[in-house]
C-alpha positions as CSV (number, residue, x, y, z in Angstrom):
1,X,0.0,0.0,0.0
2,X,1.4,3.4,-1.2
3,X,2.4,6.1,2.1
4,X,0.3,9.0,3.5
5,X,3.3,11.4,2.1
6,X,3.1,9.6,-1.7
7,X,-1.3,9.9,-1.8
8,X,-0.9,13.9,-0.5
9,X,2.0,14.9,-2.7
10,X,0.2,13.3,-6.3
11,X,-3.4,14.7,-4.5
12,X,-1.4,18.2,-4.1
13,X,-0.5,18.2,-7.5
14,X,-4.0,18.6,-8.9
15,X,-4.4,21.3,-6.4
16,X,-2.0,23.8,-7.4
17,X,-3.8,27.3,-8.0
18,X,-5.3,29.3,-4.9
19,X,-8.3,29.8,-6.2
20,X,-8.9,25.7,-6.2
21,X,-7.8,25.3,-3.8
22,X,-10.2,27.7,-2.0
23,X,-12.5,26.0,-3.6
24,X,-11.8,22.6,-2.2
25,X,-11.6,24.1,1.0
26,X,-15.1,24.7,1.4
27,X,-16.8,21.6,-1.1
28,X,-14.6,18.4,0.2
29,X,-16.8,19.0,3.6
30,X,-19.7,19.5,1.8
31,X,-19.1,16.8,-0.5
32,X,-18.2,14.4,2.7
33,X,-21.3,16.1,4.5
34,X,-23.4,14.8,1.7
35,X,-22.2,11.4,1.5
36,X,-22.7,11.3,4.4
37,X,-26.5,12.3,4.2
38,X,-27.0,10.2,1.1
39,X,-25.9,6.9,2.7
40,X,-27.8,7.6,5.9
41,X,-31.2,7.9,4.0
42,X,-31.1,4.6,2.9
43,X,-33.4,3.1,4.8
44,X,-31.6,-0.2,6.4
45,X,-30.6,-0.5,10.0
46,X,-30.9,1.8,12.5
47,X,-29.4,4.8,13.7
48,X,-25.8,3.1,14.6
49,X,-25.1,0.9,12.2
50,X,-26.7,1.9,8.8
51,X,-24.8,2.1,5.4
52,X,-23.6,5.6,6.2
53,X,-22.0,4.4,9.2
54,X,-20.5,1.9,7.6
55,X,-19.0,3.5,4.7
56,X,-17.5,6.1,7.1
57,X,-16.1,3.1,9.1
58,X,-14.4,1.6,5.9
59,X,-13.1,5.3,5.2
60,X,-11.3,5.6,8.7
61,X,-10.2,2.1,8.3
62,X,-8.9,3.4,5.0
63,X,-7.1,6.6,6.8
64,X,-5.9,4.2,10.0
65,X,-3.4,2.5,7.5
66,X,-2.2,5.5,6.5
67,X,-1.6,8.0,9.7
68,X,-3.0,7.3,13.2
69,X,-3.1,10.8,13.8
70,X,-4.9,11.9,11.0
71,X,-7.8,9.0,11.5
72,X,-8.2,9.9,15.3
73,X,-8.9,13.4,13.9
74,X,-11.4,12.4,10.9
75,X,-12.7,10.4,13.4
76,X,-13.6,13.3,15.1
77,X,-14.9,14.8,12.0
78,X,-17.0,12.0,10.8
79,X,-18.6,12.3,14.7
80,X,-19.4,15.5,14.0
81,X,-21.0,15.3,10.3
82,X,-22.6,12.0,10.8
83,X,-24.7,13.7,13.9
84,X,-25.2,16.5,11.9
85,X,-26.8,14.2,8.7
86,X,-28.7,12.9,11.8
87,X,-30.0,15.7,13.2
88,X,-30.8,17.1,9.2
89,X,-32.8,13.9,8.5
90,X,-34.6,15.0,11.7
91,X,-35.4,18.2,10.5
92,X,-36.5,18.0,6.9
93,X,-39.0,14.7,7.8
94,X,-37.1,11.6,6.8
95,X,-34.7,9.9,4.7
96,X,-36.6,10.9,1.8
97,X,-36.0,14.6,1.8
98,X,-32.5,13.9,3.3
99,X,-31.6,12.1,0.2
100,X,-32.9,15.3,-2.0
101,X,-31.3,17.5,-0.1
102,X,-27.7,15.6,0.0
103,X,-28.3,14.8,-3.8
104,X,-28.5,18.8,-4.1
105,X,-25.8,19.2,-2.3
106,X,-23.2,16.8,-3.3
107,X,-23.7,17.9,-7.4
108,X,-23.4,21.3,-6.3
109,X,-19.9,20.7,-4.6
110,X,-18.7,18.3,-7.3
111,X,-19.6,20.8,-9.9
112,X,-17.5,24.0,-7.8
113,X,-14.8,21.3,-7.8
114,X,-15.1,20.8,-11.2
115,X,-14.8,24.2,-12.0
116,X,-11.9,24.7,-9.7
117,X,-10.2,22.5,-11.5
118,X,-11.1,23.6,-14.8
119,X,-9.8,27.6,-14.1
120,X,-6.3,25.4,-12.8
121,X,-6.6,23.6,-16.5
122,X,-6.4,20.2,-14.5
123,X,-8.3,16.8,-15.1
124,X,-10.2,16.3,-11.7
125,X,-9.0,13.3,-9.6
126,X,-12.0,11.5,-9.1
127,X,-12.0,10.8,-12.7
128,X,-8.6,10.0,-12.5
129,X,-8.6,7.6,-9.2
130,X,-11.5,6.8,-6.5
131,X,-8.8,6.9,-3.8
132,X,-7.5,10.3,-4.5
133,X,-11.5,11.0,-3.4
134,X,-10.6,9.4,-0.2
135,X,-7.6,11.6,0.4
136,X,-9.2,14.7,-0.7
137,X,-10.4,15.1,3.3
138,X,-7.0,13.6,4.5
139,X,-5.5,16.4,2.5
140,X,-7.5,19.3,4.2
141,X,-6.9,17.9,7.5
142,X,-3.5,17.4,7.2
143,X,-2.9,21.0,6.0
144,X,-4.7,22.0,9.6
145,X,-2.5,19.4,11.2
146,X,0.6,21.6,9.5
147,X,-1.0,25.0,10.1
148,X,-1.2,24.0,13.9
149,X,1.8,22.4,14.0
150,X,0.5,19.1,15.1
151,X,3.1,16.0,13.9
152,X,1.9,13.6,12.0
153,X,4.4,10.9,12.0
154,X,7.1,11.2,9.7
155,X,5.2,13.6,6.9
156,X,6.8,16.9,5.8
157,X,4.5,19.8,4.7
158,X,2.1,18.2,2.2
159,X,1.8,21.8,0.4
């Protein structure tokens, strides 16, 4: 399996120009935020172990191979947005309207991406490799991990 440093550094690459960046900064959390959503309105278990539960399980499993560090804190982050696609399916009256909602909201992001990466005259990655989609919130977090000077085992500045 390839290293934290190797998936950051080709995932940086595609991210060059500030204003993509930018970009990124604000739709990988609502592009999480909606998977998030999206797999909790399917309607099979209950309100612990359910597919959106699950698929965020596989992802941390995912980041746990990579960096220690950086899973304990998406694991704080997934926390946080899966209680928050709770409390939203809550408020909008069901899995039903979640899934609109979380539909909306994911095409939305994917599209600002898109452009993002259009205006840096780069292919996006998810076209390029599924796992670079994974990384895509490793990558943010690991820039706050550098910003706040928090180690992470090994990895120089990924940016």
């Amino acid at each position: 399996m390839r290293g934290l440093r190797s998936w950051l550094l080709e995932y940086n690459e595609h991210h060059a120009d500030a204003h993509n960046r930018a970009i990124h900064g604000l739709c990988i959390p609502a592009t999480v935020f909606a998977l998030c959503c999206v797999f909790r309105a399917i309607p099979v278990g209950d309100a612990l172990w359910n597919p959106a539960s699950l698929a965020l399980l596989g992802w941390l499993a995912f980041y746990l191979c990579l960096s220690w560090q950086l899973a304990l804190g998406m694991l704080m982050v997934f926390a946080f947005m899966y209680s928050g696609a709770l409390l939203l399916e809550s408020a909008v009256g069901g899995p039903g309207p979640l899934f609109v909602l979380a539909a909306l909201m994911f095409g939305s992001s994917l599209c600002a991406q898109w452009l993002g990466h259009r205006r840096e005259q780069q292919q996006p990655t998810l076209l390029q490799h599924l796992r670079l989609f994974l990384i895509a919130p490793l990558w943010q977090l690991a820039d706050g991990y550098r910003r706040l000077q928090i180690p992470v085992g090994g990895l120089a500045s990924p940016r």
